[in-house]
N, C-alpha and C positions, 0 to 999 in steps of 0.2 A: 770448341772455343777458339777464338782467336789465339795466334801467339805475341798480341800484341804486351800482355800484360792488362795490367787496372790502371784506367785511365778517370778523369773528372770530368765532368760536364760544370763549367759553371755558368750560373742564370740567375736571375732576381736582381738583386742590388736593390738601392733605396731612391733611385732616380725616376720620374715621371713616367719612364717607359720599363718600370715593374714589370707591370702583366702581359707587353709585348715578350721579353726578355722571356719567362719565365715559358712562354708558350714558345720561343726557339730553339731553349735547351728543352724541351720534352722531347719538341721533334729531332733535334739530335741525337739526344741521348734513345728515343724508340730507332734509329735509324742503324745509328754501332751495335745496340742487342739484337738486333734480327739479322746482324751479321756474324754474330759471335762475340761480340767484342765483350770485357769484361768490363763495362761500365756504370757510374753512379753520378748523379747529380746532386749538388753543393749550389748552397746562396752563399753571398758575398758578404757574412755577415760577422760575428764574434767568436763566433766557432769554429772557422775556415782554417784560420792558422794555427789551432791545436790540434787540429784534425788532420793538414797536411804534413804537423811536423811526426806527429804520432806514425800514422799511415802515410808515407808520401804516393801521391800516382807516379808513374811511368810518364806522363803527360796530362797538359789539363785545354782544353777546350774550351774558350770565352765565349760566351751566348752573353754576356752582358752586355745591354746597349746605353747609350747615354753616359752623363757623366760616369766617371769609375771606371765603367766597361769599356771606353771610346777616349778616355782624355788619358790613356798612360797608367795611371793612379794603378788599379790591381795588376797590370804586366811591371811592376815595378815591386811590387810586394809579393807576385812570383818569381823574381829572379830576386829578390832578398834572398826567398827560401832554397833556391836552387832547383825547383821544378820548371822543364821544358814548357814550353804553351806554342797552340798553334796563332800564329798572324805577326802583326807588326810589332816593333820593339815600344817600347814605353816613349821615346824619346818620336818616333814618326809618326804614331798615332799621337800623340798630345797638338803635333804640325797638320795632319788630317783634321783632327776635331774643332779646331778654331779656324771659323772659314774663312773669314779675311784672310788668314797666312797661307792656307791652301788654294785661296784662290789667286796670290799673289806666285804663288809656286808654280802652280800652273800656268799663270801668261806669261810668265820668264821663259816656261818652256813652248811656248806660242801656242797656245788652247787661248779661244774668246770665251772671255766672262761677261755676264753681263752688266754695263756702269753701276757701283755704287758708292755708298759711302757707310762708314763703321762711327754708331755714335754711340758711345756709354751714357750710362743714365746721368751721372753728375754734369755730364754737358748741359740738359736742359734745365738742371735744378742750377749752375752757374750762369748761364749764360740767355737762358729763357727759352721753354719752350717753345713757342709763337715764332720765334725769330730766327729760331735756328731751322723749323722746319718749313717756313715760308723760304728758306735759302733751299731746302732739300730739292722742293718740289720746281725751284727754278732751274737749279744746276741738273736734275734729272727728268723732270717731268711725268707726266702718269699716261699708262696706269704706274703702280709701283708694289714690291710686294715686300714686304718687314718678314725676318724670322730672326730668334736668338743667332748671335754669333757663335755660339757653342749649344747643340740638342741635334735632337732631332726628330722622327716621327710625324714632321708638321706639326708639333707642338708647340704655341707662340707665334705658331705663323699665320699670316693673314693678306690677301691682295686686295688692295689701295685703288679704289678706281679713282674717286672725289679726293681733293685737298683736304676738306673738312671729316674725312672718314682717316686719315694720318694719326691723328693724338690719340684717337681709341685702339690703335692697331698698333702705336707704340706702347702702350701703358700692356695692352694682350703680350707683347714678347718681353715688358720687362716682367712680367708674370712669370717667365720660367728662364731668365737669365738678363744678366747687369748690363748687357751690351747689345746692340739691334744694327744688324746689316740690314740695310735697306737698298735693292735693288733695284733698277728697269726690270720693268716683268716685260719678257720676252714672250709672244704666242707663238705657239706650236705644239710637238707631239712632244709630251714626254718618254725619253727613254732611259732604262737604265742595264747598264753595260755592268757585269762581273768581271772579274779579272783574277783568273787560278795559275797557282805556279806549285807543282808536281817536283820542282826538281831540277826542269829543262827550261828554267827562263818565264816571265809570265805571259800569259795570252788570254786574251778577250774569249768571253763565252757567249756566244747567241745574243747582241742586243735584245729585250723586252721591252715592247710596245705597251704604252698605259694609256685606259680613257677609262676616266671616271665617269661614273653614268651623271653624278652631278653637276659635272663640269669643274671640280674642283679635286686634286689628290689630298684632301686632308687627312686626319687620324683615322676619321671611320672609314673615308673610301679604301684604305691600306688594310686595314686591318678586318673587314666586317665584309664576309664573304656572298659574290653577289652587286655592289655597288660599286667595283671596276674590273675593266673586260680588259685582260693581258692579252698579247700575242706572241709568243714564241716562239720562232724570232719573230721578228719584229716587219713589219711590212712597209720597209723603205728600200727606194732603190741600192741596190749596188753598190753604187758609190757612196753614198751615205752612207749604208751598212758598216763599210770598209772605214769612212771616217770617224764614225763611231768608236768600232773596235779600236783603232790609232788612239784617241782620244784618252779612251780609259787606261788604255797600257802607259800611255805616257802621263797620265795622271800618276798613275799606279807607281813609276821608276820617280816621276819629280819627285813625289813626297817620301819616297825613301822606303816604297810598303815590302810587307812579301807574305806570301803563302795566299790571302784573298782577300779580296775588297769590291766595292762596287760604287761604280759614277754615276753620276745622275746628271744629265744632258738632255736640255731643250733642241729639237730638230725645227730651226724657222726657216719653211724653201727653202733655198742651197746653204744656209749656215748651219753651224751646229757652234751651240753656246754651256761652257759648263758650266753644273751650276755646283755640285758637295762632293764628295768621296766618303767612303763609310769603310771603315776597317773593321767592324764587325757585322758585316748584314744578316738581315731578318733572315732563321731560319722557318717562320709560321707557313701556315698551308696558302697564303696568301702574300706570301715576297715572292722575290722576283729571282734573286738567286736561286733555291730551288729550281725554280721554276727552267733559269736558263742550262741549271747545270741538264734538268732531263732532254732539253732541246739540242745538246749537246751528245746526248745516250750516255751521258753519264749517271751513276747513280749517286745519292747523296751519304748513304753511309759508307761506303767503300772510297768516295773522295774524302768523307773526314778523317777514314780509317789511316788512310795516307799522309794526310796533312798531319797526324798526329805522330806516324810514324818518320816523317821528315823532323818532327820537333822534338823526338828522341833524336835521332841521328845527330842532330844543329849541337843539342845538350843546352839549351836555352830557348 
């Protein structure tokens, strides 16, 4: 057995991305036991915090994605209790998960984003639908692509070819949150870039290359294996490669992250354009962190082994 101690896996929550969640902390949590580690997995639920005052872990390990997991909210109710976790603080993950701010973080520190604008739902119920998005489509032009201001999974999200395809693809992301960045959709290759920190500062893992066989990265191409072909790394030149990696790390120091996270960047010919940062990425058999860490020769339960043991040392 490890001499790590008992540590928690936590997974589920009550957010859209459940069953994603849920299938990240398995593969964690199989990842730390077949290294020894003395580990258990915990939802986020009404029994967590009797549980960890009874039993506390040595450390605990966020698999939860989406709200709760990604806006702050449970890294805030584990440093009530006084239990280490590994990733970002409560306070730089709530600035990660609301994209607008992160995206505004990020071109402070000179990353392109792509043109948009952040509209909450009460705009169009004051000020009129019709009118306000007849201004979107003038001031941006299409195509365009809508997702919540806060989710993720491609949940809510939807690309705009037509003006009159807008009002249904707004009403799709007020479905899973109050407020709708609406974008320029940029073509090109999607990639997404990890960002691990051991200790020694953070660095970029292997960019991963995404095509969806549909032509679309939605919920199912991510998560339903088969319906998108990764590359590991990633098959851009050099210098892209290099701007990439740049890219996520200085995503990674604007918004104030640490221990892991991963960016998600459109490559169009010589640009590279951000588009989110994710302070808890998918650990399922089908993300990309995985994915980058082995393209890296790293292994996934001996880096969480680490990260957990940095979040004992930290003691927060």
């Amino acid at each position: 057995m490890s001499d790590l101690g008992h540590v928690l896996v936590l997974a589920g929550g009550l957010s859209a991305e459940r069953a994603v969640s849920l299938r990240s902390g398995d593969r964690v949590l199989d990842a730390l036991r077949d290294i020894g580690v003395d580990a258990d997995l915990a939802d986020a639920d009404a029994a967590l915090i009797p549980a960890i005052t009874v039993d506390p872990p040595v450390a605990v390990f966020p698999a939860i994605h989406g709200a709760c997991g990604e806006d702050g909210s449970i890294r805030e109710v584990l440093a009530l209790l006084s239990v280490p976790y590994v990733g970002s603080t409560a306070a730089a993950s709530r600035s990660a998960f609301d994209k607008p701010t992160a995206k505004a973080a990020v071109a402070a520190a000179g990353l392109r984003t792509p043109a948009s604008v952040t509209l909450p739902r009460e705009t169009f119920h004051d000020l009129g639908a019709a009118a306000v998005l007849e201004r979107v489509v003038a001031r941006l032009g299409l195509p365009l692509f809508v997702k919540p201001a806060r989710g993720g999974s491609a949940l809510g999200a939807t690309r705009v070819l037509a003006a009159d395809d807008l009002p249904s693809a707004m009403m799709t992301c007020f479905g899973y949150g109050d407020t709708a960045l609406v974008e320029q959709f940029v073509t090109g290759t999607e990639v997404a870039v990890g960002v691990l920190d051991l200790g020694d500062g953070p660095h970029a893992l292997p960019p991963v290359e995404i095509h969806p066989l549909s032509g679309s990265y939605d919920y199912a191409a991510r998560y339903t294996a088969g319906q998108t072909e990764f590359y590991a790394p990633a098959r851009l030149p050099a210098g892209l490669m290099a701007q990439a990696e740049h890219a996520a790390v200085t995503a990674h120091r604007a918004l104030g992250l640490r221990d892991l996270s991963r960016t998600d960047l459109i490559v169009s010919g010589p640009d590279l354009f951000f588009l989110e940062v994710n302070v808890a990425p998918g650990m399922t058999e089908t993300s990309t962190l995985p994915m980058a860490l082995t393209a890296a020769g790293l292994d996934l339960g001996i880096t969480c082994r680490e990260l957990l043991r940095l979040a004992v040392a930290r003691g927060d």
